[in-house]
C-alpha angles and dihedrals in degrees: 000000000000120000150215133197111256121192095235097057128074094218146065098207122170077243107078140081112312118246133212111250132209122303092231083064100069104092089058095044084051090050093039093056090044088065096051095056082051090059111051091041086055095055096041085050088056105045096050094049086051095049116019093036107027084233112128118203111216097183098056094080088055105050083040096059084047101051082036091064101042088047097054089044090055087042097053086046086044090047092051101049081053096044086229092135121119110272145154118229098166092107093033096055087059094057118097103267090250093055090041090056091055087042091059102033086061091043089061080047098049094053088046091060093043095053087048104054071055100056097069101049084043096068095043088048085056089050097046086056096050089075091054110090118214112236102223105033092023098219136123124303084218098078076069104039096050083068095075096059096039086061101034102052082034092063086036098058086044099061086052089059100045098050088051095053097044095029123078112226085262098067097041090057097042087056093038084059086046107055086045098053086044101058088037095062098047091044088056088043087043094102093046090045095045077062102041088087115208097339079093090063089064087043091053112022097045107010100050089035093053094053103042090050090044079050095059089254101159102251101246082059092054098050085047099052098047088046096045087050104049092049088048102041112037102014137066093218110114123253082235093070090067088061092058086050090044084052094053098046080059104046107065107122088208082068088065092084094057098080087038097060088039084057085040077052091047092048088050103064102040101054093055081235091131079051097051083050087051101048087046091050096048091050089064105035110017094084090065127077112282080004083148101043082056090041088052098047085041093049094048084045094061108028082056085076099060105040103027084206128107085216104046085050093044096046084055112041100038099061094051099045107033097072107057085044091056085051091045082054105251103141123233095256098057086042088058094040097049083043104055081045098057100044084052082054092051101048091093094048103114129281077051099166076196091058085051098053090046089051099051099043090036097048084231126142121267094203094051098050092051101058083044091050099061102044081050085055096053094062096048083055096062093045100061092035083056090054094037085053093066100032075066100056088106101039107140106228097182104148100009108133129175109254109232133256089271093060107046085042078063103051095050107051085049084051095037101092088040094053094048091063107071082046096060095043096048089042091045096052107031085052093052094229078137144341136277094263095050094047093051094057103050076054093057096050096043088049088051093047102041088043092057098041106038111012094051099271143251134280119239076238097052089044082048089054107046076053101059091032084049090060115044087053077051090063102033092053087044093049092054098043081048100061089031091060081050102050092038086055097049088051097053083041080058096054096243098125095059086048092051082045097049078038095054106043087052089058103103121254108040130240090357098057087054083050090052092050099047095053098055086043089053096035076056099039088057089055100062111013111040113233102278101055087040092055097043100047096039100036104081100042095046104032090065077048096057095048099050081055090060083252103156098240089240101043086051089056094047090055088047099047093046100053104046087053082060089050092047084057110047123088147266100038108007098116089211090068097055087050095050082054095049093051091047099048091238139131116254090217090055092047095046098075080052109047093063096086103047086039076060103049091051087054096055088050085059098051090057096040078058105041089041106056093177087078102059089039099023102096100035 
């Protein structure tokens, strides 16, 4: 799942290739892996005392959330020495080189002062919290806290240097000027702003956060610098107070399981065990018409439920496919186009990081979105098969045969400990026999164990590797969670959310015309935004909305989630769409004419995930 920028897409997303990063940055991907491991020992260790042994650890939570943080602050600095945080290059890549060079010199200076005006609150924050003792280790909630400033003036000493090593003379001063002149003009404007009242709000939050996306500025920093400079320049509340957001965005336990289902992705790719799903799919459906376009949104469906990650599903699923449906005569547009879709369908399917994030910012049940999700998911599947179904009317077959008994029998038994895995996690956890972070580690263990015995192993160097690669998509996603919390919490200070809400239960039509809203908001939001930023940053100012307006909690997810995939999806600026490009070797401008049906047709499965609530509660 981790990422890397590419030339020919207009996007950095925590979903592309890895990348090396520096050599200086060893010692802190070695630290950093080590915490993982931590981690997820911590939280096996757990889960067998509590229910094999009826011994529950209480200080595992503890040592968990310590090593978590610090954990989450390496991987951000990891994550930015290898540009694998979430941006947006669709406005930079149109700029003259020249001009593209400075733009992207003053974005990594902008993030250093922003990281900066951090540093100091930071440490204040870390000595506040030393005199804070832990319950069950009784130490001091400093060992956790420091983490913050180390992190934060790490990353920030990092984008100097970077901007120094990438950036002439020319452009660093120019930015340097510009930042100056910047925060000089809004410290003399400080006492009319203070008074402005919440038209600052539109200035910071969106203003400041528009330009600095359309800039290339990774999201989470976005989200940090128009937060940072609306506390500082038109409230009295104390920069001080973001860290202890920032804090929170980070703390949930139910958080934990998000670096464990990226290393379950990892896992994933590596064994050959989403391949050995694939092979066994296509023996029983490829012989019948449109037999690969079923076997590849099979394929996403299911592999869904081991990795929890689009890229990880895509990167499977498209390689072994692609080729046999060239040959049947689907041409490499629609095959982009059916694959991107159906990666947007399978993201509910449970273990949805995306479910987990929701449920933790939300305060909805896991276990219940997950059942929901994949019921959803079911009906976005038929709707694109369906598609999928006519687009095939003219599949040439010459030559297709069915494989026998034999064959199939094969392919089953080699797929067979690979397919048991997303049904013990979706059963586990829907049933509520343990959590999603327990469940996610006992998958971590059994995918380790089934990849090196049966699917040809993995090196100590590729192990090495899925750690330090673990961990930095750990820090980019908590980073993110982490200013989003913040902003989303100096919006709801400013009174905004009781506006949207008085806003919103004045829209006609009731509660669907706050359907209707919230699905062009979050249509828009996945655009530009990606799932886990617009969750973050929208779910605490529209779910108190939805209930007011009689909205079931999960059938509102399920609406939500559904529509910022789409989004995700949909050009020209949906970054999952360029990815699904870049896996599948074709040119975004080709796939685009082709993408707009099953886009459709996943539209028309959210309408009726939105107008049918039983769908989405029927089967809690």
């Amino acid at each position: 799942m981790a990422s890397t920028a590419d030339d020919s897409l207009p996007l950095v997303s925590e979903t592309e290739a890895p990348r090396k990063g520096s050599r200086f940055m060893r010692p802190v991907e070695a630290v950093a892996s080590l915490l993982l491991l931590t981690v997820v020992g911590l939280l096996l260790m757990g889960a067998i005392s509590r229910y094999f042994f009826s011994l529950p650890v209480v200080w595992i939570d503890e040592v968990s959330s310590i090593a978590f943080i610090w954990l989450a602050m390496l991987g951000s600095i990891i994550s930015l020495d290898r540009n694998e945080h979430l941006k947006l290059n669709l406005f930079t890549r149109l700029l003259p080189p020249a001009t593209a060079a400075f733009v992207e010199t003053l974005g990594l200076l902008l993030v250093a002062a922003f990281l900066l005006s951090l540093a100091y609150p930071a440490v204040d924050y870390m000595m506040e919290e030393s005199f804070i003792t832990t319950p069950a280790l009784n130490i001091s909630g400093s060992y956790r806290a420091t983490a913050l400033p180390v992190g934060i003036i790490g990353m920030a000493a990092l984008a100097v240097a970077q901007a120094v090593r990438r950036g002439t003379v020319r452009d660093l001063l120019l930015s340097i000027v510009f930042i100056g002149a910047v925060l000089g003009v809004l410290w003399l404007a400080a006492p009319t702003l203070m008074k402005a009242g919440n038209i600052t709000i539109v200035l910071f939050l969106v203003g400041f956060v528009a330009a600095c996306l359309a800039g290339g500025v990774p999201i989470a920093f976005c989200f940090g610098i128009g937060t940072v400079s609306y506390l500082a320049f038109s409230t009295h509340v104390p920069v001080f107070v973001m860290i202890g957001r920032m804090d929170e965005g980070m703390s949930s336990l139910i958080l934990l399981s998000v670096p464990v289902f990226v290393l379950l992705g990892c896992i994933l790719d590596c064994t050959g065990m989403g391949k050995a799903i694939v092979d066994f799919l296509a023996s029983l459906l490829g012989h019948v018409k449109a037999g690969m376009s079923y076997v590849l949104l099979g394929s996403l469906f299911v592999v869904s439920g081991i990795s929890g990650s689009k890229v990880s599903d895509m990167a499977t699923v498209a390689p072994a496919l692609f080729p046999e449906m060239k040959r049947r005569g689907h041409k490499p547009k629609e095959m982009i186009a059916l694959l991107a879709t159906g990666a947007a369908m399978a993201d509910t399917v449970p273990p949805s990081i995306v479910l987990i994030v929701l449920g933790s910012v939300a305060g909805v049940s896991i276990a219940a979105l997950f059942t929901s999700g994949f019921v959803v998911a079911m009906v976005l599947l038929a709707a694109l098969a369906g598609l999928a179904r006519w687009k095939a009317r003219d599949e040439d077959m010459t030559g297709v045969t069915r494989l026998s008994g034999k064959l199939i029998l094969r392919t089953a038994v080699i797929a067979a400990p690979a397919l048991v895995l997303p049904f013990l996690i979706r059963s586990a956890v829907s049933s509520g026999m343990a959590t999603a972070t327990e469940v996610s580690t006992f998958a971590v263990v059994y995918a380790f164990f089934i990849g090196v015995v049966l699917y040809g192993g993995i090196s100590l160097r590729t192990c090495y590797s899925m750690l330090v690669e673990t961990a930095a998509l750990t820090g980019a996603i908590l980073m993110i969670l982490a200013c989003a919390v913040a902003m989303a919490w100096a919006i709801t200070q400013a009174g905004i959310a009781q506006d949207l809400a008085n806003f919103m239960a004045g829209l006609p039509g009731g509660w669907i015309g706050f359907m209707v809203v919230s699905i062009i908001v979050f249509l828009v939001l996945g655009c530009i935004l990606e799932g886990l930023p617009a969750i973050v940053l929208m779910a605490p100012l529209m779910y108190p909305i939805a209930r007011k307006l009689g909205i079931n909690d999960i059938q509102y997810s399920m609406v939500i989630v559904t529509a910022m995939n789409i989004g995700l999806m949909t050009p020209p600026i949906g970054i999952g769409f360029y990815l699904a490009c870049k896996i599948g070797n074709v040119s975004p401008d080709e796939a685009i004419s082709a993408i707009w049906p099953y886009l459709v047709a996943l539209f028309v499965g959210l309408l009726v995930i939105a107008a049918v609530p039983w769908l989405s509660i029927g089967f809690l």
